[in-house]
KOLMI-89878 format. One line per 3 residues: number of its first residue (from 1); their letters; for each residue x, y, z of N, C-alpha, C. Coordinates in steps of 0.2 Angstrom, whole numbers, always signed. Layout:
// KOLMI-89878
NUM> a> X Y Z X Y Z X Y Z  ...
//
This chain:
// KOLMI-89878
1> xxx> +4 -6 +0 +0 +0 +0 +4 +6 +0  +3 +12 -3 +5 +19 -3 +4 +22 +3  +11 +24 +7 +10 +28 +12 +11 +35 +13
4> xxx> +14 +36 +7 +14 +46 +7 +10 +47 +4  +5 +54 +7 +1 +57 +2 +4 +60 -6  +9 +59 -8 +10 +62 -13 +15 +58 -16
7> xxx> +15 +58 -25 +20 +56 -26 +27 +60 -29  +31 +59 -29 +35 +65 -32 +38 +62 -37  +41 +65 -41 +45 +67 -49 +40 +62 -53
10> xxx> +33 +63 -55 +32 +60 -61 +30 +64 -66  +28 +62 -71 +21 +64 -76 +16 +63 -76  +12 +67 -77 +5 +68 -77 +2 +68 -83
13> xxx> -4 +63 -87 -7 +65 -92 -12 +72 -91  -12 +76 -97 -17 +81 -96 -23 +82 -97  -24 +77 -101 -32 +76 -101 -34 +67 -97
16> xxx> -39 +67 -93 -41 +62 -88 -44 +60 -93  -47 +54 -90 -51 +46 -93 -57 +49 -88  -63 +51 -92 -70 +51 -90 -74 +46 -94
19> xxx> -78 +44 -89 -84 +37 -90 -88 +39 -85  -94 +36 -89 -100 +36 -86 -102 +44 -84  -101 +48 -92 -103 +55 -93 -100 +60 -87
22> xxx> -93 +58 -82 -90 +63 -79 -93 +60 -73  -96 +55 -73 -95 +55 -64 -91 +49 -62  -85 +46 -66 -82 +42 -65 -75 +46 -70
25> xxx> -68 +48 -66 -65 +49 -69 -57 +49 -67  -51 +50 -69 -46 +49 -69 -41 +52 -70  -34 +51 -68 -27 +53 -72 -21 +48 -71
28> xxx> -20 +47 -79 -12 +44 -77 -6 +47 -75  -3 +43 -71 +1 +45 -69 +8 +41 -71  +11 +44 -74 +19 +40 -76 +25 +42 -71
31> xxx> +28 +37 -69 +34 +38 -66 +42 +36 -68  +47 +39 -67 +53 +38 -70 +54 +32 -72  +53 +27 -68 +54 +20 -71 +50 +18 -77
34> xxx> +46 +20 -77 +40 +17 -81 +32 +15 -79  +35 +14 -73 +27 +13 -69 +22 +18 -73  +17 +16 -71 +12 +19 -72 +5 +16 -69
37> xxx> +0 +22 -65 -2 +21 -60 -9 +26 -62  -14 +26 -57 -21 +31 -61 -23 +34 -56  -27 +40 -54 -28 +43 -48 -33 +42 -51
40> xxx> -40 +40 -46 -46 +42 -48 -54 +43 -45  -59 +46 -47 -62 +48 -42 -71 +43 -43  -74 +41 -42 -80 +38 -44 -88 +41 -38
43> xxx> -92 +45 -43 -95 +48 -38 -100 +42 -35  -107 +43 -32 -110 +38 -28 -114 +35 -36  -116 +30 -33 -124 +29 -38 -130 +32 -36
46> xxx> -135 +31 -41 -141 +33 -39 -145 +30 -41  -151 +34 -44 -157 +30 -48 -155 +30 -56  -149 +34 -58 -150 +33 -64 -144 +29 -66
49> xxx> -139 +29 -63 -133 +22 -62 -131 +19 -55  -135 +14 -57 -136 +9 -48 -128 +7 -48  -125 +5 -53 -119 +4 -51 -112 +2 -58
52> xxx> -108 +4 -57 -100 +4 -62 -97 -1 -64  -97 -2 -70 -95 -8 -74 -89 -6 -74  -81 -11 -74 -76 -7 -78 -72 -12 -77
55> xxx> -68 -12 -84 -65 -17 -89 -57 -19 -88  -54 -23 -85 -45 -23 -85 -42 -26 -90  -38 -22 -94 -31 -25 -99 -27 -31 -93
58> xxx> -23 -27 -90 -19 -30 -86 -23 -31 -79  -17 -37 -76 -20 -34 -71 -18 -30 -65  -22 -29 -63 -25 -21 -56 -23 -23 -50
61> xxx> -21 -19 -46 -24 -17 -38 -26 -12 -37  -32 -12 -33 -34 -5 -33 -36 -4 -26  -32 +1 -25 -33 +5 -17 -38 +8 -16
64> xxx> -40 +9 -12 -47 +13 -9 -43 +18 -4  -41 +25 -7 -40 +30 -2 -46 +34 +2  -49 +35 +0 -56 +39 +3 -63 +34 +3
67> xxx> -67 +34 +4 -75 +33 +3 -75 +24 +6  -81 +22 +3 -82 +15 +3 -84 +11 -1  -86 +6 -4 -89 +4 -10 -90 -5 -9
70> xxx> -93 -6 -13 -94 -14 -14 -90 -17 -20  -88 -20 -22 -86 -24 -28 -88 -31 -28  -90 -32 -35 -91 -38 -38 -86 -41 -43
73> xxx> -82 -48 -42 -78 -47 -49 -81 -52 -53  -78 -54 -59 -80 -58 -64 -81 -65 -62  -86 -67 -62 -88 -77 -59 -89 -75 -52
76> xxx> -90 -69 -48 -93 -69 -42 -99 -67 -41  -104 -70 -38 -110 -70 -37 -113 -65 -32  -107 -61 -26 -109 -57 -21 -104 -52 -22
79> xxx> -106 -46 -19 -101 -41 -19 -97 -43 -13  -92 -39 -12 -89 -39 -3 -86 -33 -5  -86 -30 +4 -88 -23 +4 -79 -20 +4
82> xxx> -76 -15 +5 -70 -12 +3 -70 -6 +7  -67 -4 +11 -65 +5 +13 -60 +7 +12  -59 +14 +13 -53 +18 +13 -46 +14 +16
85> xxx> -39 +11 +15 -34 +8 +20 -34 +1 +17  -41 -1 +12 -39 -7 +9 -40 -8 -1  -39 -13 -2 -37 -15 -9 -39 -19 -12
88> xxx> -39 -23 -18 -42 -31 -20 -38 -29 -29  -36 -34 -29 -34 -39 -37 -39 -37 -41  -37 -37 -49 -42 -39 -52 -39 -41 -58
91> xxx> -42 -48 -58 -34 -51 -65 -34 -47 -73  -31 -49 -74 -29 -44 -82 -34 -46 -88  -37 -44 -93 -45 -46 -95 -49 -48 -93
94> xxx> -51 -45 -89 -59 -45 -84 -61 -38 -84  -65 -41 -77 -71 -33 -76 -72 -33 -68  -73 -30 -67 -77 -30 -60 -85 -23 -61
97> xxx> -88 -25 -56 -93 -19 -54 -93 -17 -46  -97 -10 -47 -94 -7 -41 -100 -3 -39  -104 -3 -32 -107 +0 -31 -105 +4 -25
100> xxx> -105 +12 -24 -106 +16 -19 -111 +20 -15  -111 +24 -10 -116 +28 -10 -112 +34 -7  -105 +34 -8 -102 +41 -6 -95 +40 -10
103> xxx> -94 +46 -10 -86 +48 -17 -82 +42 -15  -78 +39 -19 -74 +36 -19 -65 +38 -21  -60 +37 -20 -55 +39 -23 -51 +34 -22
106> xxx> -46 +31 -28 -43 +26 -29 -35 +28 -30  -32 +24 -31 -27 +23 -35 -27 +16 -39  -25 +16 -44 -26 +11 -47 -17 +6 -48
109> xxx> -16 +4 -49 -6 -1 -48 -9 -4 -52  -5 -3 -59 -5 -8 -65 +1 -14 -62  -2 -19 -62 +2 -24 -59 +7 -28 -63
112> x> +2 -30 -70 +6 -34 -75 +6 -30 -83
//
C-alpha cells in the first residue's frame, strides 16, 4: 500500500479518462521508471446508475483512499464490501462492478 500522500517526480497526463458521462474519472500518472499508475475519483450511484462496470487490460490493484464501496468481480456472485486503508486484485481481462453511496478515490497499480 501507498504511504505518502504524494507522489513525487512524475508525469501527469493532461487530459483524464472520463466514464460514465463525468462521474467516473481519472489521471495517469507516469513515473521515472516506467510505472504507471491512475488517480481516480467515482461519484456515488443513484437512480439513474445503480452501479459501475469497468473493464482490466492488465492486471490491477486498486486501493481505496477515501469513501467506501462494494465490488463484484467476474464469476462472483456477491459483492464484498471495501474501505478507505484497503485493496483487491483484479486479474488482467476482466471486469469488475462497483457499487457506492459516497465519493470514492482510488489509486489504481498496473500490476502486469
Amino acid at each position: 500500500m501507498t504511504t505518502s500522500a504524494r507522489f513525487d517526480h512524475v508525469s501527469v497526463e493532461k487530459v483524464a479518462n472520463v466514464y460514465y458521462e463525468g462521474r467516473t474519472f481519472s489521471r495517469t500518472v507516469w513515473f521515472e521508471d516506467g510505472r504507471k499508475k491512475m488517480l481516480g475519483i467515482v461519484l456515488p450511484c443513484d437512480n439513474e446508475v445503480t452501479e459501475y462496470e469497468f473493464k482490466t487490460e492488465s492486471s490491477e490493484r486498486i486501493e481505496i483512499l477515501a469513501g467506501e464501496c462494494e465490488i463484484k468481480q467476474a464469476g462472483e456472485t456477491e459483492f464484498t464490501y471495501y474501505r478507505a486503508g484497503q485493496a483487491f486484485l483484479v486479474e488482467g481481462h476482466s471486469r469488475y462492478v462497483m457499487k457506492n453511496e459516497e465519493v470514492v478515490q482510488y489509486i489504481c497499480h498496473f500490476e502486469g
